[in-house]
N, C-alpha and C positions, 0 to 999 in steps of 0.2 A: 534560688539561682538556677536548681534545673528546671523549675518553670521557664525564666526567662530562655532560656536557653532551648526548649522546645518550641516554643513559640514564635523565636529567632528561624529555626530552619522552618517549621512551617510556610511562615512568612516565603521565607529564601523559597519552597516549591510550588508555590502560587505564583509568584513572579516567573519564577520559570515555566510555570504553564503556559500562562498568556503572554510571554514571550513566544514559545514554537506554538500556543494557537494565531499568532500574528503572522506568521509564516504559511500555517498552513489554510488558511485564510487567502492569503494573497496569494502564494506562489502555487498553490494547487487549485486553491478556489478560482482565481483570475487565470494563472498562468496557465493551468496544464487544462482542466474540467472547462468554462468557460473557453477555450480557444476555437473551438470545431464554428464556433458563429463566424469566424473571417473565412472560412473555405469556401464559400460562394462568391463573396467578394472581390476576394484576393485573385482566383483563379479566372475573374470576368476581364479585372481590370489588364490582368498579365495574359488574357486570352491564351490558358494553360489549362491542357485536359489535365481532367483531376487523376488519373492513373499518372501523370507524370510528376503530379503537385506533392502525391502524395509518400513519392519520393524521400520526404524528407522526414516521414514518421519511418521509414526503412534505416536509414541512418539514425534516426533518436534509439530506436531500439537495440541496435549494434552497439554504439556510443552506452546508453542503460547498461548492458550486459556489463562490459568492462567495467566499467563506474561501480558498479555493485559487488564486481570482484573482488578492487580493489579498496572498496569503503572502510575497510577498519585499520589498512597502512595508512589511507590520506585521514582517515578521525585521529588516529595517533598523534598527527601533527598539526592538524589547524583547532580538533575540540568542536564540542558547540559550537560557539561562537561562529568560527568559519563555517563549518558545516548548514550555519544558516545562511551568511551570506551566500555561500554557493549556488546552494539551495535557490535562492531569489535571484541571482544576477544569471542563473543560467538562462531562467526564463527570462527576464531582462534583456540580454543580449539579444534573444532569438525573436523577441517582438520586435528592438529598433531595428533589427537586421530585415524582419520582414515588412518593416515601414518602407526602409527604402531599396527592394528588391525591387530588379526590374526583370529578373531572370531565373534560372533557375539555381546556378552555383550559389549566390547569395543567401536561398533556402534551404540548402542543405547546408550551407554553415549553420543556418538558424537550428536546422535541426540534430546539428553537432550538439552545440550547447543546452539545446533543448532536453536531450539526454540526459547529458550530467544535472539538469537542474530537477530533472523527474525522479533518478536514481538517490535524491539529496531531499526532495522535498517529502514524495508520495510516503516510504514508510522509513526506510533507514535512520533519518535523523529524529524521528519520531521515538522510536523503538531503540535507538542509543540515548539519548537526551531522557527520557520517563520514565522509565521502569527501575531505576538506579535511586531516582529520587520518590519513587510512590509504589515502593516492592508491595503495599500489603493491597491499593487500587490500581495499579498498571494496567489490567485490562478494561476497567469503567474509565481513566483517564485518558488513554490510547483512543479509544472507541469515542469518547466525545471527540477529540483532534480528529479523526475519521469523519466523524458525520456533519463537523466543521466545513472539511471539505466540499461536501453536498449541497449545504447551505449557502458556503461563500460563491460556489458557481451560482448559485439560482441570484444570489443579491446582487453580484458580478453582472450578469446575464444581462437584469434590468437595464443598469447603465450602458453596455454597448450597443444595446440595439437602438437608446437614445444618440447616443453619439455616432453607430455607425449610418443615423438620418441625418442627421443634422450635421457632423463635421466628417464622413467617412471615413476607409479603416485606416488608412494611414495617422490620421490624427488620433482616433481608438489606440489603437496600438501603442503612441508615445504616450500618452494619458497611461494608459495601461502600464506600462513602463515603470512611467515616475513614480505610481502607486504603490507597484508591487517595491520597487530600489527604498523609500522612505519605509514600508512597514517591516521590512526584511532585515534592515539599519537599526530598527526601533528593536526589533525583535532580538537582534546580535550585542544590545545592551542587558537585556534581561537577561539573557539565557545562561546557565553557566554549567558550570560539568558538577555533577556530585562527587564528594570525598570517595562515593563508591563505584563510581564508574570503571568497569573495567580496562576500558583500553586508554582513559583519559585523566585516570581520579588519581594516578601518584602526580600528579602535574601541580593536584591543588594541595593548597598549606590544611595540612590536619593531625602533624604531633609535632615531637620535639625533634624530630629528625627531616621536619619539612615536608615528609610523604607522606600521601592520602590514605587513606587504610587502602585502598586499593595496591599499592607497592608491597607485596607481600608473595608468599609464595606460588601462591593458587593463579597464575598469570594464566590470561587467555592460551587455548590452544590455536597454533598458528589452522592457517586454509591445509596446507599439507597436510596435518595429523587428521584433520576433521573429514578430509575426503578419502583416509583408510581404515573411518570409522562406519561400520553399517548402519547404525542407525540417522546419520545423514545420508547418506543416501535414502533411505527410508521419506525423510522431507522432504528431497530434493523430488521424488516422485510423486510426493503429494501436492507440493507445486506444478508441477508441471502437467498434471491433471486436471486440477482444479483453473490454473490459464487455460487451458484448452478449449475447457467446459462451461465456465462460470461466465468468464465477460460475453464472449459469443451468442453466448447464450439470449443475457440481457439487451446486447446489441439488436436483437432479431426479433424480438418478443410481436411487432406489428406484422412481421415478414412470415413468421407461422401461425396467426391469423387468416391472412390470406391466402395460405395454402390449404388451412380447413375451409375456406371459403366463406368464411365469417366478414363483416363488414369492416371497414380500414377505422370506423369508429372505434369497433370493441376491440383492435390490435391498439391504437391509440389508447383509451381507457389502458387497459391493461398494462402498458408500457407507464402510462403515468402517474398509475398509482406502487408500479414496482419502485418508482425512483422516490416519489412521496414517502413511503413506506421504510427504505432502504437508510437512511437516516436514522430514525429514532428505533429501528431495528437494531443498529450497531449500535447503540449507549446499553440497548437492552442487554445484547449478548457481551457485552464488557459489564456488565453486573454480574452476571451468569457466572461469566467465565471464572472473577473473584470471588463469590457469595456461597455458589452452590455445584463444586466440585471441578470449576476448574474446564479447561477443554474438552476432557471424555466424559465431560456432560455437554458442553455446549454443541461440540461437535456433530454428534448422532444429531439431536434437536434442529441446527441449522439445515443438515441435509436428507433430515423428512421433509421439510420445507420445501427442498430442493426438487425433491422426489415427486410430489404434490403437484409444482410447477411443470415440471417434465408429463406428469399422466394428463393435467388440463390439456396439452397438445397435443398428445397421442391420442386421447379416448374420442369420442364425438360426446359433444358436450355444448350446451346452448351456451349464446351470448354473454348472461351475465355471469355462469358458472367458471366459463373460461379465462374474463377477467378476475374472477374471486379466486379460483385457481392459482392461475399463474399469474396475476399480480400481488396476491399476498406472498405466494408462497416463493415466489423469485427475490420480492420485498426485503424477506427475512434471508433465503436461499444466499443471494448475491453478497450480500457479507461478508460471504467464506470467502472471495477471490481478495479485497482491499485490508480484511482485519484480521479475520478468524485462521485462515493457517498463521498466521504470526504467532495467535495463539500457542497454536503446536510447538513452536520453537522456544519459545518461553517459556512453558511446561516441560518439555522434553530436556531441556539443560537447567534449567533451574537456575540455582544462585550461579553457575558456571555460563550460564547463559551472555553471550556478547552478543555485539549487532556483527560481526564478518560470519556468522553461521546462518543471519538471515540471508547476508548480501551472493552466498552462494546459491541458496533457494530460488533468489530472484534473477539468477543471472534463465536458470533453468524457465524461470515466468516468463521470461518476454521468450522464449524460444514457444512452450506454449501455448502463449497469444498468437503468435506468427503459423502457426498451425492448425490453432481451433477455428481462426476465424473463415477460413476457406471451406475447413473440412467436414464443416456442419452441415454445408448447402450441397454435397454429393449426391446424396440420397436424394435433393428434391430434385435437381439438375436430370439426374434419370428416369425416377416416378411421377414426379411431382408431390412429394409428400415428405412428411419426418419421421415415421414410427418408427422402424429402425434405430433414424439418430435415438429417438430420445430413452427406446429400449437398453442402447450403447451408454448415454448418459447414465439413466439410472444404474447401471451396472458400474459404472466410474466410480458413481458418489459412493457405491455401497463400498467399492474396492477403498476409496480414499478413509473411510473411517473403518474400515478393519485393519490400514495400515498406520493412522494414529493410534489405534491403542498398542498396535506392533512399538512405534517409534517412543510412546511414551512407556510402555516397560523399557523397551531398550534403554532410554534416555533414564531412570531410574537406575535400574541395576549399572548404569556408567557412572552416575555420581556418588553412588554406594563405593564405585571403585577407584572413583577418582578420591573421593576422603580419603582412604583408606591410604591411600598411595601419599597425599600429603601428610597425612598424621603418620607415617611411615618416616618420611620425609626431615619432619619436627624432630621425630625421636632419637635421630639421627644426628641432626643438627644440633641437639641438646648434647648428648653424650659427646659431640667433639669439641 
């Protein structure tokens, strides 16, 4: 019988995998990664400078921030389940709505919703939905969902730029639409909350009193407690570092090319072997991160990487050195912004671990993003050059892994004392 009965939930966490890989498939892979192909389109046919166009990723990020804040009041009450459709209809919304923009208010609604569906798709519902049901692989399973993402835009990709020839974007777009509404549908079938999810698992049937083993005493700590605890903040700086530095980063990869004065080839090469790379990079370092000690291993490792990528652009360094440089090492590097600090957060709380301790990390990310990505090009804006930046950078990374191993002792010696405090708690509750 206990055979049958493991084999039962196995079953149950395979389904629920490729349930939120159905999601993050469409709603990251189409919706969010995939979308950058209608900004040329879009902004010809609306004869719309693209500083104005872009508008509406000003608003997605705003809209993100909040969405993130509040992710573990709204998981309380829709679950899985919702959390995927959201997930999908956000980006849904924000495609029909820029089918039929003629304007600009039309696109910032789009990029209202676009928000909430990036806040739902990119890690949140990932990282409450998986680790509940795959405590002993959470970071190999996370990380494939991850490099899903990479895949589903390049498989994505193909089909628009067929359909944005032959039926242009406004047809792309509901195409797009109906895709992502049906796998997102299909998805909110599979998907269901584990008996041990924190903020969702007394909800499911799992004794004789109807509550999940989650209804017990150990309840998540609200946002309040968690932001007069030091070692969130501790994360919250490592986000916010790591936005600053990582995507920016990756963004620009052909753009400091061209300012060592190397050919728009070998910025191109290098860029495209960083994003080739950056995939099967992340399943690696979600092995890593289960197998062989966890974050303050994988940690240090991803941001030699990192470090690696940063001196290809600083040193003088020929053509193919440059690409092997900074496109492996950005390959592996780049990781840290979409999987690897989650890590942190996962390590750092442990079984006490929810997703509203990621959703504050990420409100700090888009702020970040909104800052790294101007303040990379200062330096070259006055010299022409990056040494500096990338002096600045390497000096981040190093900062950023002397303060995960700060956050995961802290994050240790807090759960030593949060037991303590419940089994305190018990002994308590027994004697009355």
């Amino acid at each position: 019988m206990a055979k049958i009965e493991f084999n039962k939930e196995m079953r149950t966490q395979w389904i629920v995998f490729v349930g939120v890989f159905f999601m993050c498939f469409s709603a990251m892979g189409l919706g969010s990664n995939a979308f950058g192909i209608f900004t040329v389109p879009i902004t010809e046919a609306l004869n719309m400078p693209r500083t104005t166009y872009n508008m509406f990723e000003t608003v997605s990020k705003i809209v993100g921030m909040v969405t993130a804040a509040m992710f573990s009041t709204i998981y309380r009450k829709i679950g899985p389940k919702g959390s995927v459709l959201i997930a999908g209809g956000g980006y849904v919304a924000q495609y029909l709505l820029f089918a039929i923009a003629d304007s600009l208010p039309l696109l910032l609604v789009g990029g209202f919703f676009a928000g909430i569906g990036y806040t739902f798709a990119a890690q949140m519902t990932v990282f409450a939905v998986i680790p509940p049901w795959f405590k002993k692989n959470a970071g190999t399973m996370t990380s494939i969902l991850s490099a899903c993402n990479t895949f589903g835009s390049s498989v994505w990709t193909y089909f628009l730029i067929k359909w944005l020839a032959t039926q242009g974007y406004k047809q792309a777009l509901i195409y797009s639409a109906i895709i992502m509404a049906v796998m997102c549908t299909i998805s909110a079938f599979l998907v269901k909350a584990s008996p041990d999810d924190p903020l969702y698992g007394s909800r499911v049937s799992g004794g004789k009193d109807g509550k999940g083993k989650a209804a017990k005493a150990d309840a998540p700590v609200t946002n309040r407690e968690l932001l007069r605890m030091p070692v969130m903040w501790m994360l919250i700086a490592i986000y916010f570092i790591v936005a600053a530095i990582g995507h920016p980063f990756t963004a620009n990869i052909p753009a400091f090319a061209n300012a060592k004065g190397l050919p728009a080839e070998t910025g191109a090469a290098a860029y495209a072997l960083c994003y080739a790379l950056m995939g099967p990079a992340k399943i690696v370092i979600g092995i890593i991160k289960d197998r062989f000690g966890g974050a303050k291993v994988a940690v240090p490792l991803v941001f030699s990487f990192f470090i690696a990528a940063c001196l290809g652009v600083m040193l003088p360094v020929s053509d193919k050195l440059y690409v092997f440089m900074t496109g492996i090492g950005h390959g592996v590097g780049g990781t840290m912004s979409q999987l690897l600090i989650a890590f942190v957060v996962l390590d750092t709380f442990g079984k006490y671990y929810h997703p509203g301790q990621l959703g504050l990390c990420l409100v700090m990310f888009n702020i970040g993003r909104a800052i790294g990505m101007p303040a990379i090009h200062l330096e070259y804006d006055m010299t022409g050059q990056y040494t500096f930046t990338m002096a600045l950078l390497i000096a981040l990374a190093l900062i950023v892994v002397a303060l995960t191993f700060m956050a995961l002792r802290s994050g240790r010696l807090w759960q030593q004392k949060r037991d303590a405090e419940l089994a305190a708690a018990e002994t308590q509750q027994a004697a009355d």
